[in-house]
N, CA, C and O atoms as a Tripos MOL2 file, in Angstrom:
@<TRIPOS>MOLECULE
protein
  268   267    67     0     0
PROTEIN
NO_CHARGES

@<TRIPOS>ATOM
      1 N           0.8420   -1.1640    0.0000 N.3       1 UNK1
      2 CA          0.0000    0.0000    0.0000 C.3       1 UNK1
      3 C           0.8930    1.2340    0.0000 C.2       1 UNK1
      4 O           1.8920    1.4370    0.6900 O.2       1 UNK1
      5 N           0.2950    2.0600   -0.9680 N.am      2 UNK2
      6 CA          1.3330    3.4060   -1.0280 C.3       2 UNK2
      7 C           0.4250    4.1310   -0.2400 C.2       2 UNK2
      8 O          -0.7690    3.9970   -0.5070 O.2       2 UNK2
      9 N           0.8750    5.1360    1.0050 N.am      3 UNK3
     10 CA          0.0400    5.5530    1.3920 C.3       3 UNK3
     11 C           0.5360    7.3900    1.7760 C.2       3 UNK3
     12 O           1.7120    7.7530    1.7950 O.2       3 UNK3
     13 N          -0.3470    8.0810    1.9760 N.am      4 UNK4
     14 CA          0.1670    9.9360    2.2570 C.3       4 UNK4
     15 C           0.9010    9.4180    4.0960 C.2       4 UNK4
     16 O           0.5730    8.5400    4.8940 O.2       4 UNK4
     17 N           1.8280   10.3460    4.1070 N.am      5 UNK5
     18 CA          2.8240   10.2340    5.2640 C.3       5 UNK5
     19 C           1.8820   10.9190    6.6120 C.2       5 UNK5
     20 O           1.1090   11.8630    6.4480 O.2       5 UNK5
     21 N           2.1210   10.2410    7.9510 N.am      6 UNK6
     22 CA          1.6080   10.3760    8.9750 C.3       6 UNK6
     23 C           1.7240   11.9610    9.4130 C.2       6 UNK6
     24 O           2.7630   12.6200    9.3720 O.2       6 UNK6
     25 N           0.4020   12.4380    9.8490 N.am      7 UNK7
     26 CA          0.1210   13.5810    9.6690 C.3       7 UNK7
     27 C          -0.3490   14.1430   11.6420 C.2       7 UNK7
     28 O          -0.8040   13.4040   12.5150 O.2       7 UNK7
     29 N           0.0140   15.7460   11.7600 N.am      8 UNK8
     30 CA         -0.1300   15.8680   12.9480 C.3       8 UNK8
     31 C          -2.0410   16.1110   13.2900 C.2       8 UNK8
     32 O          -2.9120   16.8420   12.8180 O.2       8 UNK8
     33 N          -1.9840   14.9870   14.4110 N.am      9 UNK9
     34 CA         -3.7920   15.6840   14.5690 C.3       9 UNK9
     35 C          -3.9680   15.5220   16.0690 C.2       9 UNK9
     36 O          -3.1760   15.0220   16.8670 O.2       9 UNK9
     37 N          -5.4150   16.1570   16.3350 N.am     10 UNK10
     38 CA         -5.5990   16.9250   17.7780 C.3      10 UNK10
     39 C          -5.0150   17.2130   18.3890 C.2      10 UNK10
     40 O          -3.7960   17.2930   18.2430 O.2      10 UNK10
     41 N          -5.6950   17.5100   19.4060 N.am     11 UNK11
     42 CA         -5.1550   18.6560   20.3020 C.3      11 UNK11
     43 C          -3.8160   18.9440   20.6580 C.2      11 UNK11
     44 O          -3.4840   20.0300   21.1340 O.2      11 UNK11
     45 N          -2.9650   17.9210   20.4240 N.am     12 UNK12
     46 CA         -1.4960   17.7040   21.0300 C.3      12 UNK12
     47 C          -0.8930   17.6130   20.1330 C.2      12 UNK12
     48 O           0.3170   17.4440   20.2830 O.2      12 UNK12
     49 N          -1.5440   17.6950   18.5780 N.am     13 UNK13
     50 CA         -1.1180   17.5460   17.1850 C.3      13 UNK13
     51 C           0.4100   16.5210   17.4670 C.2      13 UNK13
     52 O           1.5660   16.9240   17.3370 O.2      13 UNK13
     53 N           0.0000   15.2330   17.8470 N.am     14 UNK14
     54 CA          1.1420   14.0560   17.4240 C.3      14 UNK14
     55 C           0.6590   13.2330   16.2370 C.2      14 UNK14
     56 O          -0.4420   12.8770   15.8170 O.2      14 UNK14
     57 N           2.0630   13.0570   15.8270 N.am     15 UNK15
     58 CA          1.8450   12.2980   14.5530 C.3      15 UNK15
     59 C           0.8600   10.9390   14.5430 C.2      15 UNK15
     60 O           1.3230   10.0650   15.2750 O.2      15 UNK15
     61 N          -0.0480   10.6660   14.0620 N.am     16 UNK16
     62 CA         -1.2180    9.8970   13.3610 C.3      16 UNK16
     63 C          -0.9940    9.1220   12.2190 C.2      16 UNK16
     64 O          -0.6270    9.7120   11.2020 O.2      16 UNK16
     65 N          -1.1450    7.9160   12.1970 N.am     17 UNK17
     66 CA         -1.2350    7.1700   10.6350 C.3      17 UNK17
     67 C          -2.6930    7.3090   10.3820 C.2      17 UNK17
     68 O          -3.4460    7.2390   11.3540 O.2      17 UNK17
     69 N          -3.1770    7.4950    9.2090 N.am     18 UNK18
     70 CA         -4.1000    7.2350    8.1510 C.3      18 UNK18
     71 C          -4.9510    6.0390    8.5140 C.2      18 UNK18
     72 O          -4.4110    4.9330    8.5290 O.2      18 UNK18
     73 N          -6.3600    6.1750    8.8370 N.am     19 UNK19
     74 CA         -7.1460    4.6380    9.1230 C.3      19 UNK19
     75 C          -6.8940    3.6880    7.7290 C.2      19 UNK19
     76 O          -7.1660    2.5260    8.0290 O.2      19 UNK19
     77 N          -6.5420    3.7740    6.5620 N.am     20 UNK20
     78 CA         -5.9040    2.8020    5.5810 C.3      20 UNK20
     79 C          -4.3590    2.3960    5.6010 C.2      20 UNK20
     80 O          -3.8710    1.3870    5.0910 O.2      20 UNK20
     81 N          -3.6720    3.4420    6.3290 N.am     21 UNK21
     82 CA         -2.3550    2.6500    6.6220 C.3      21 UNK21
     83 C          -2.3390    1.7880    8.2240 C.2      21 UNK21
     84 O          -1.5230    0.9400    8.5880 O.2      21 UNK21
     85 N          -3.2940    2.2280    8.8400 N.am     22 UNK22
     86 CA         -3.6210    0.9790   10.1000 C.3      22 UNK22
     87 C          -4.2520   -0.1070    9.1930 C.2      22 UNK22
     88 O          -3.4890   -1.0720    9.1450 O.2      22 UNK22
     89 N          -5.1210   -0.2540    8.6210 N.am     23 UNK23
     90 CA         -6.0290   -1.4620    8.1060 C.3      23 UNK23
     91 C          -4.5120   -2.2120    7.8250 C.2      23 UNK23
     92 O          -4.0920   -3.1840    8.4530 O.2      23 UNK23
     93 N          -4.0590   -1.7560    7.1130 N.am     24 UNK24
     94 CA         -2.2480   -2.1980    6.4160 C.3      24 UNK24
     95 C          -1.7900   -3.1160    7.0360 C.2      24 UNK24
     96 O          -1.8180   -4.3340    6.8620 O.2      24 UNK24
     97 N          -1.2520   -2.3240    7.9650 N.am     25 UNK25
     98 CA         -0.5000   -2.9230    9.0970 C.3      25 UNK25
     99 C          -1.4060   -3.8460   10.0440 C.2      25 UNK25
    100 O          -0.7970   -4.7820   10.5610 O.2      25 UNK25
    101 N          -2.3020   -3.7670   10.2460 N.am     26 UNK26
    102 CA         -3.2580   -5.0030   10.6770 C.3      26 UNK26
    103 C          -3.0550   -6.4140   10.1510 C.2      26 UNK26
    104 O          -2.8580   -7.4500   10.7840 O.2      26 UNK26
    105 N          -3.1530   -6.2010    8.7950 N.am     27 UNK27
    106 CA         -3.3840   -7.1680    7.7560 C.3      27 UNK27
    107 C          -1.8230   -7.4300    7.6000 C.2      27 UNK27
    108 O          -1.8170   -8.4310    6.8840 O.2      27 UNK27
    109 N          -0.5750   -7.1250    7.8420 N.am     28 UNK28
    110 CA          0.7370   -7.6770    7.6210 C.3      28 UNK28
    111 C           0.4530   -7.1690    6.1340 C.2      28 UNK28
    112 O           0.4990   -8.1490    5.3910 O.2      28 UNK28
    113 N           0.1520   -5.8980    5.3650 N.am     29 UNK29
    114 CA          0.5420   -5.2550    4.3160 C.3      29 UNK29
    115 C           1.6960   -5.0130    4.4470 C.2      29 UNK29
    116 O           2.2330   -4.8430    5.5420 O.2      29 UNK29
    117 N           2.3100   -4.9540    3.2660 N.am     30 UNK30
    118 CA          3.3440   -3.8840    3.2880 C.3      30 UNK30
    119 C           3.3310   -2.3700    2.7230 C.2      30 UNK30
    120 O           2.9470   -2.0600    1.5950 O.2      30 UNK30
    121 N           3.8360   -1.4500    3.7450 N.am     31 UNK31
    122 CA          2.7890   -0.1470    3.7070 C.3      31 UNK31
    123 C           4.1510    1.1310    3.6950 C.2      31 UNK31
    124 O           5.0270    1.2960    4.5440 O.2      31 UNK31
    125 N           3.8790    1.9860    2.2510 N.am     32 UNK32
    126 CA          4.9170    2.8990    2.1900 C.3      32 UNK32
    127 C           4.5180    4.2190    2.4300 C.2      32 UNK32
    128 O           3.2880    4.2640    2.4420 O.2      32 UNK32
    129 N           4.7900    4.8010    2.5340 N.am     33 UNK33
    130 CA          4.3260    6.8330    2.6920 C.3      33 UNK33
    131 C           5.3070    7.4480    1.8570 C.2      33 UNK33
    132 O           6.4540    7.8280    2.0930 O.2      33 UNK33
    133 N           4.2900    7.4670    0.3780 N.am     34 UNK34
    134 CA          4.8440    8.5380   -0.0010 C.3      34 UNK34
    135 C           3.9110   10.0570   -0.5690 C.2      34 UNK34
    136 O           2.8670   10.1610   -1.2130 O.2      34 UNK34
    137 N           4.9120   11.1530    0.0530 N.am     35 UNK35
    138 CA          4.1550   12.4740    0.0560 C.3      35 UNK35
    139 C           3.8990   12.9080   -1.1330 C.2      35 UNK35
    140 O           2.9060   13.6320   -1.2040 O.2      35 UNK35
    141 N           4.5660   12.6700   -2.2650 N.am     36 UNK36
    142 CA          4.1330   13.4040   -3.6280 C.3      36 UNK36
    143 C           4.0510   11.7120   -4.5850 C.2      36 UNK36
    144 O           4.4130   10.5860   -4.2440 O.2      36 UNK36
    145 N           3.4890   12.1630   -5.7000 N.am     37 UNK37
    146 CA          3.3600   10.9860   -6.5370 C.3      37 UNK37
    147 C           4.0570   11.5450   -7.7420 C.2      37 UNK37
    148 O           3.6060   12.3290   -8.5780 O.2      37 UNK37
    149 N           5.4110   10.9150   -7.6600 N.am     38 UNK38
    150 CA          6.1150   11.3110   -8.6130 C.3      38 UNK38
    151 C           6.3130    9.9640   -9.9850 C.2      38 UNK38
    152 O           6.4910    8.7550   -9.8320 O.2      38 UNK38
    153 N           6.2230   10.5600  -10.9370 N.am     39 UNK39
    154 CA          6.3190    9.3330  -11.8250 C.3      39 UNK39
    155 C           6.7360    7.9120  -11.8750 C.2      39 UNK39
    156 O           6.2490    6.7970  -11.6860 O.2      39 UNK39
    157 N           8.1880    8.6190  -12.3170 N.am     40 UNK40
    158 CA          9.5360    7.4140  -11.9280 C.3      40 UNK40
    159 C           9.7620    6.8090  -11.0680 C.2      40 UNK40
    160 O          10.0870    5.6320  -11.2260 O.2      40 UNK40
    161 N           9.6650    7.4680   -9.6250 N.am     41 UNK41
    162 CA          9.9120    6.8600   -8.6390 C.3      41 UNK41
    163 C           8.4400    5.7130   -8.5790 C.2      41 UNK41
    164 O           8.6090    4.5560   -8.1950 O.2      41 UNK41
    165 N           7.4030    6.0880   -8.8950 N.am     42 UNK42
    166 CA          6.0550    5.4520   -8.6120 C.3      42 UNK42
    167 C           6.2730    4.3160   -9.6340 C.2      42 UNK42
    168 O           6.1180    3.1020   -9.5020 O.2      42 UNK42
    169 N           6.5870    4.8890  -10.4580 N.am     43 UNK43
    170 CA          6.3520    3.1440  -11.7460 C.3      43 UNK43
    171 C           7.4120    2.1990  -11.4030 C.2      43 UNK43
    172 O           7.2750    1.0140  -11.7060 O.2      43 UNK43
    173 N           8.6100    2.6780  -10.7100 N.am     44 UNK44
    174 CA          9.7330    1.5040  -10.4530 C.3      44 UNK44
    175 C           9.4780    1.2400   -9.1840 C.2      44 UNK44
    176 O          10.4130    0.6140   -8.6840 O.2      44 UNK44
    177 N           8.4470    1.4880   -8.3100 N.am     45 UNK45
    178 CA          8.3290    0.9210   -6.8750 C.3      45 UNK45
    179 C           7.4260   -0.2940   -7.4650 C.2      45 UNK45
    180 O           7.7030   -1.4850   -7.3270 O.2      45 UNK45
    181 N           6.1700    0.2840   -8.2240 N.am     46 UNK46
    182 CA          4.8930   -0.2320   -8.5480 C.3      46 UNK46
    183 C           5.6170   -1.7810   -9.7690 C.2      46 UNK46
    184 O           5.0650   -2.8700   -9.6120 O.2      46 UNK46
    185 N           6.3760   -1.7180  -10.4730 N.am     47 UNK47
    186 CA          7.0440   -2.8200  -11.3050 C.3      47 UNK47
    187 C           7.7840   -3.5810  -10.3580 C.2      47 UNK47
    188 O           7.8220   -4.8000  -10.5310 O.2      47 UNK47
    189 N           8.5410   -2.9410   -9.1200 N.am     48 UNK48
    190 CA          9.2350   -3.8330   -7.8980 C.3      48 UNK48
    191 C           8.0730   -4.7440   -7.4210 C.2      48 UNK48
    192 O           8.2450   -5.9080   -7.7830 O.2      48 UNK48
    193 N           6.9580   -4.5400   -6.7210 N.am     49 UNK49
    194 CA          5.7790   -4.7040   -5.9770 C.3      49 UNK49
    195 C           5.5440   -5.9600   -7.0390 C.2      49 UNK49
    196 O           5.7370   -7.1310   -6.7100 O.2      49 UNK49
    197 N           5.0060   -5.4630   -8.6390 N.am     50 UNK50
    198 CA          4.4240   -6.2200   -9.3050 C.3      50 UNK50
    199 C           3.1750   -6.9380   -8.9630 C.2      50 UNK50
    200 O           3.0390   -8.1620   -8.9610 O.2      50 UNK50
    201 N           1.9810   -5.7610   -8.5780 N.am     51 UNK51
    202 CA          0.9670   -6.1900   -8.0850 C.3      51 UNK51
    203 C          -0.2480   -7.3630   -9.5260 C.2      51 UNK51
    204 O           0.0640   -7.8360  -10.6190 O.2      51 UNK51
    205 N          -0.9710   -7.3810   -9.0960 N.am     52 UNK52
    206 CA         -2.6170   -7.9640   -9.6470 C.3      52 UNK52
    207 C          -3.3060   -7.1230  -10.0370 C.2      52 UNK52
    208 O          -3.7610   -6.9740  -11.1710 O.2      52 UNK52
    209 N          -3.4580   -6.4150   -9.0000 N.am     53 UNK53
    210 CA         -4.3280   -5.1790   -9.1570 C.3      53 UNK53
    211 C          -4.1760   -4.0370   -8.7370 C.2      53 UNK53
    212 O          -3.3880   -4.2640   -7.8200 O.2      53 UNK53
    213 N          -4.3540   -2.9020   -8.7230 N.am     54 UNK54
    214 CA         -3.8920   -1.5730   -8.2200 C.3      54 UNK54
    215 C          -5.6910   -1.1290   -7.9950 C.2      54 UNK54
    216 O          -6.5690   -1.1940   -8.8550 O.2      54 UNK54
    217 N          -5.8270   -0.6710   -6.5170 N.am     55 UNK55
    218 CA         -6.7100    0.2730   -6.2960 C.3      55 UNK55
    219 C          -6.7790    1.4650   -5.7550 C.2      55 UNK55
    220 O          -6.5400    1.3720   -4.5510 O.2      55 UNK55
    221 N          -6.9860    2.5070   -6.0720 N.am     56 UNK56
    222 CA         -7.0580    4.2110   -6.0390 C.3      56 UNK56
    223 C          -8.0340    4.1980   -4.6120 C.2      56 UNK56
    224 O          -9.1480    3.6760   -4.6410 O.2      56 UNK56
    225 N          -7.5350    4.7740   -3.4850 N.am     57 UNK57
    226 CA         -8.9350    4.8960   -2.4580 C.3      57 UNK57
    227 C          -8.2380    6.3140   -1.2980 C.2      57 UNK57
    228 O          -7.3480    6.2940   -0.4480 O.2      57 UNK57
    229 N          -9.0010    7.2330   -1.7150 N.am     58 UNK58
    230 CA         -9.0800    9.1520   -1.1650 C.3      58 UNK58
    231 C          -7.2860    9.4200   -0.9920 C.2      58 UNK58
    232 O          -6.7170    9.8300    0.0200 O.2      58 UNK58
    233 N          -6.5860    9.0050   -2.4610 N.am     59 UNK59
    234 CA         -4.9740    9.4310   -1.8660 C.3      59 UNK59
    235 C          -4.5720   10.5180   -1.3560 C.2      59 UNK59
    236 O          -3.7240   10.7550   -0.4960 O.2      59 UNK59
    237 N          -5.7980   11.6780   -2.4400 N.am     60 UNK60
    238 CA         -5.7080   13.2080   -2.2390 C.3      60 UNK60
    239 C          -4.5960   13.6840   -2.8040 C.2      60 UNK60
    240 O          -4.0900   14.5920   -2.1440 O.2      60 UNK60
    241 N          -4.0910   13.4310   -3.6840 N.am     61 UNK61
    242 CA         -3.0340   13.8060   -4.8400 C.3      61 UNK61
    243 C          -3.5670   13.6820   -6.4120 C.2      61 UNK61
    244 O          -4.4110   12.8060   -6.6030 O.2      61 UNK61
    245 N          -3.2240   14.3360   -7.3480 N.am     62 UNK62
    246 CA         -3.4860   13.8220   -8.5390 C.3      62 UNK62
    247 C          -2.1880   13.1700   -9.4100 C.2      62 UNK62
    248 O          -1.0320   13.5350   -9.6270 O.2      62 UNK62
    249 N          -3.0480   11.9590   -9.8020 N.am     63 UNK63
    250 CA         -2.1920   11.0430  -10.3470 C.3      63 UNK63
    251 C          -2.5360   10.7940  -12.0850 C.2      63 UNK63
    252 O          -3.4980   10.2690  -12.6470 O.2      63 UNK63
    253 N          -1.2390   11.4510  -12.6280 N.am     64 UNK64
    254 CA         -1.1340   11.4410  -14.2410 C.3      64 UNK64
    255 C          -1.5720   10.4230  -14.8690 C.2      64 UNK64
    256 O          -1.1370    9.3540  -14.4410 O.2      64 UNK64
    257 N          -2.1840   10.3750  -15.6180 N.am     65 UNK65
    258 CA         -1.8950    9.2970  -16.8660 C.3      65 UNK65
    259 C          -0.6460    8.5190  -17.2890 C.2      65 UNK65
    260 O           0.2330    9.2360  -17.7660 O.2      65 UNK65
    261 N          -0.4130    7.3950  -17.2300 N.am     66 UNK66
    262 CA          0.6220    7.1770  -18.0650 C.3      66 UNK66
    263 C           1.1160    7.7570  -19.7020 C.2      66 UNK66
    264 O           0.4150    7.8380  -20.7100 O.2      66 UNK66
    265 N           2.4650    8.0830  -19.5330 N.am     67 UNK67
    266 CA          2.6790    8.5880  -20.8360 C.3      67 UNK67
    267 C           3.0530    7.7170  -21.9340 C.2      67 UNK67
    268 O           3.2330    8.1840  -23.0590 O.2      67 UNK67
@<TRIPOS>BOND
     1     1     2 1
     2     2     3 1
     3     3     4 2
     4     3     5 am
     5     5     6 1
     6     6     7 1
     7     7     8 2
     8     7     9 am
     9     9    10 1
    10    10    11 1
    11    11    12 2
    12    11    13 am
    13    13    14 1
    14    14    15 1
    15    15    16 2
    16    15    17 am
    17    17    18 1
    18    18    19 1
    19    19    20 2
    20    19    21 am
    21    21    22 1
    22    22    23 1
    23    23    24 2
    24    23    25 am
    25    25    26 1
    26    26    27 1
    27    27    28 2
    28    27    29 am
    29    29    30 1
    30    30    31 1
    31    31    32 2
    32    31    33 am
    33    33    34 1
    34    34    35 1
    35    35    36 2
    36    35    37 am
    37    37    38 1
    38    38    39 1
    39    39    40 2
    40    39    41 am
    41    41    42 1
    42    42    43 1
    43    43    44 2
    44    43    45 am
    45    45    46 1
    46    46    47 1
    47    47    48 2
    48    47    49 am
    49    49    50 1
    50    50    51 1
    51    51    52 2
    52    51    53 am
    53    53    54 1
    54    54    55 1
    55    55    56 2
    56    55    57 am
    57    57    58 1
    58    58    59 1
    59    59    60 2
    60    59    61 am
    61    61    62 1
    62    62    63 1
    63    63    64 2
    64    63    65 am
    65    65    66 1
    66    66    67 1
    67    67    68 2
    68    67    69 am
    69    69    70 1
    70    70    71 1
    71    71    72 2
    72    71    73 am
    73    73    74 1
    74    74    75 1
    75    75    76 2
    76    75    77 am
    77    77    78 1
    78    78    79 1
    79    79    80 2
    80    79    81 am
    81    81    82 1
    82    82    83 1
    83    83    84 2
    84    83    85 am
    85    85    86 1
    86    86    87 1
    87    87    88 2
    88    87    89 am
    89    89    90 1
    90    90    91 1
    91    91    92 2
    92    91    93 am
    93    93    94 1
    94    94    95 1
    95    95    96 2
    96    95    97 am
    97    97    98 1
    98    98    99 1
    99    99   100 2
   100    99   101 am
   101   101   102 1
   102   102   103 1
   103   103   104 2
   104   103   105 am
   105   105   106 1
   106   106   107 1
   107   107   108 2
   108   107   109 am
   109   109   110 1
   110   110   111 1
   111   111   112 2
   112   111   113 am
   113   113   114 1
   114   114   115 1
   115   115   116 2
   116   115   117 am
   117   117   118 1
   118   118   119 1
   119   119   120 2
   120   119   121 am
   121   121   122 1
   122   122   123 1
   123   123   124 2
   124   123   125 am
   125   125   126 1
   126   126   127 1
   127   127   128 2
   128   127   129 am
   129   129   130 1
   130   130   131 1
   131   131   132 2
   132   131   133 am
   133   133   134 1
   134   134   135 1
   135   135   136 2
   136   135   137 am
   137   137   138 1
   138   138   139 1
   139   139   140 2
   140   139   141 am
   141   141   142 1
   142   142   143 1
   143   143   144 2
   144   143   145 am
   145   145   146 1
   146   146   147 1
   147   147   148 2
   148   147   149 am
   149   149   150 1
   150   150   151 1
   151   151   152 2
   152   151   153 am
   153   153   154 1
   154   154   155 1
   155   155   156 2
   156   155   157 am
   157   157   158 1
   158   158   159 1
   159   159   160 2
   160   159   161 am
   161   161   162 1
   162   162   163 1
   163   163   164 2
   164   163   165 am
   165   165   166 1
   166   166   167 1
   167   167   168 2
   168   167   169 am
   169   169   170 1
   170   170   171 1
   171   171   172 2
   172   171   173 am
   173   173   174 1
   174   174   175 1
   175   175   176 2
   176   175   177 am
   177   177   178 1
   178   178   179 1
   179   179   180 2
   180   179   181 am
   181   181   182 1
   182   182   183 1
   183   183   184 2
   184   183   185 am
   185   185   186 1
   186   186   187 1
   187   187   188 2
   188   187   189 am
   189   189   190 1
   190   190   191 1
   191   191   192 2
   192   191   193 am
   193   193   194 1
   194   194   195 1
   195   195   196 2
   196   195   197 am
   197   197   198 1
   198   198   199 1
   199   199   200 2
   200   199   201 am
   201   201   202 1
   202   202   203 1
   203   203   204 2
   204   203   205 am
   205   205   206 1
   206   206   207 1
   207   207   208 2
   208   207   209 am
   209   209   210 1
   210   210   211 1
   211   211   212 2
   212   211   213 am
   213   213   214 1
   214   214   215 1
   215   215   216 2
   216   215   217 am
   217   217   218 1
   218   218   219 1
   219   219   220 2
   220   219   221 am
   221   221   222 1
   222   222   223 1
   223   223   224 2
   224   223   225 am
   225   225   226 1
   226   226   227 1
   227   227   228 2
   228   227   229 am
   229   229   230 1
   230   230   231 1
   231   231   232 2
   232   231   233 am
   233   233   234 1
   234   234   235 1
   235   235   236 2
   236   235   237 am
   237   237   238 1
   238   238   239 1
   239   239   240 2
   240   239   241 am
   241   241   242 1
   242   242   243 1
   243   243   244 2
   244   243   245 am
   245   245   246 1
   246   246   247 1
   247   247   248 2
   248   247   249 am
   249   249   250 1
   250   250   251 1
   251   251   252 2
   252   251   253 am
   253   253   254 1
   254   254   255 1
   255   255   256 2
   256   255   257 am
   257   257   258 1
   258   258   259 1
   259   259   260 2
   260   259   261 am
   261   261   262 1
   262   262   263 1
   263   263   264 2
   264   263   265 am
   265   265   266 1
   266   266   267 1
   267   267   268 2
@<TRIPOS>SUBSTRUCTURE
     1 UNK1         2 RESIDUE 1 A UNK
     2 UNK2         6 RESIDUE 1 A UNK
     3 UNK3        10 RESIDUE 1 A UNK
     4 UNK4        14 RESIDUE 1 A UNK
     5 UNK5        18 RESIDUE 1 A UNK
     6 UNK6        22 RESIDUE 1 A UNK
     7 UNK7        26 RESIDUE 1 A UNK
     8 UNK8        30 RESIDUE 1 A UNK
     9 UNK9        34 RESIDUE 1 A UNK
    10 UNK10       38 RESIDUE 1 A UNK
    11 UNK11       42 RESIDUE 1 A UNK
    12 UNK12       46 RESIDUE 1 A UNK
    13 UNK13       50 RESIDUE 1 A UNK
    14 UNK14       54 RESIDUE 1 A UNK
    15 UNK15       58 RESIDUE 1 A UNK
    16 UNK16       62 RESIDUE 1 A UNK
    17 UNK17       66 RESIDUE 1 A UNK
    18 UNK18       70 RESIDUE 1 A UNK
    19 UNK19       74 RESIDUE 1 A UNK
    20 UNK20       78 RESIDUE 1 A UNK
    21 UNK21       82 RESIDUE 1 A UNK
    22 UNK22       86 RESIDUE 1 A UNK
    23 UNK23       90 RESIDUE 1 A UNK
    24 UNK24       94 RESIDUE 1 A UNK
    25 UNK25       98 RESIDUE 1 A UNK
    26 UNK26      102 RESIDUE 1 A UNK
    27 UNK27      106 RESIDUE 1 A UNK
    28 UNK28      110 RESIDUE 1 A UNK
    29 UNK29      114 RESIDUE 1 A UNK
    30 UNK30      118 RESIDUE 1 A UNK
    31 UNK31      122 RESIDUE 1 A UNK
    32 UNK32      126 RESIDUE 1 A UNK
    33 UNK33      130 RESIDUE 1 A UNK
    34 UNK34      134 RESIDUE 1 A UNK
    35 UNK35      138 RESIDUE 1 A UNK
    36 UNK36      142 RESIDUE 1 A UNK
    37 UNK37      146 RESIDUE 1 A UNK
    38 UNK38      150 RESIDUE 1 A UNK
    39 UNK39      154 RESIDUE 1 A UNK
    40 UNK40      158 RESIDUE 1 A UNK
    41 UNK41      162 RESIDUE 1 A UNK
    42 UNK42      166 RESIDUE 1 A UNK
    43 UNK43      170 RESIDUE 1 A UNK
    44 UNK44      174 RESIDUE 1 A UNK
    45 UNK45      178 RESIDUE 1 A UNK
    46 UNK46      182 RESIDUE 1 A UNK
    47 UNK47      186 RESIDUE 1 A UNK
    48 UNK48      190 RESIDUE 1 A UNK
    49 UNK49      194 RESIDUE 1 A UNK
    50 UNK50      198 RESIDUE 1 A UNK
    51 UNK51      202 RESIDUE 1 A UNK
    52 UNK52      206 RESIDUE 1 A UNK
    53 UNK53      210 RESIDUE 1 A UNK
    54 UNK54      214 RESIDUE 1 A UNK
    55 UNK55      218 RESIDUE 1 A UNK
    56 UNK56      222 RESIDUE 1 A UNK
    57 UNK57      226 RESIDUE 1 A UNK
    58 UNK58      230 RESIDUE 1 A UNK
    59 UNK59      234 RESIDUE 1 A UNK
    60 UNK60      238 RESIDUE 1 A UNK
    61 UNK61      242 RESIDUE 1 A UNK
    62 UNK62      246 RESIDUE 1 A UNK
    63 UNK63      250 RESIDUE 1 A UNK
    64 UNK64      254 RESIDUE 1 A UNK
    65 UNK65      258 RESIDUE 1 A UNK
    66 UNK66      262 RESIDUE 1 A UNK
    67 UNK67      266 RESIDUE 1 A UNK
């Protein structure tokens, strides 16, 4: 799971993981944080991984088209 990097929240603003990077780590995913979605780096993690399937769920980034 590629996921946005742990972010500060309430009142004491300490760092927080994402309720999809807990589900992750529940499940013995293997779970990365990354803050921008950069091409290159994304297609040679994503060809390392060599998934089945790829699913998109609230990344909150926009992600290009392949060129």
């Amino acid at each position: 799971m590629i996921t946005q990097p742990d972010r500060p929240r309430g009142r004491g603003k300490h760092l927080s993981a994402s309720p999809m990077k807990d589900a992750a780590i529940a499940a013995s995913s293997p779970c990365i944080n990354q803050k921008k979605y950069r091409p290159p780096e994304a297609r040679n993690l994503l060809q390392q991984l060599a998934p089945d399937c790829i699913v998109i769920i609230a990344y909150g980034q926009i992600i290009p088209a392949p060129c």
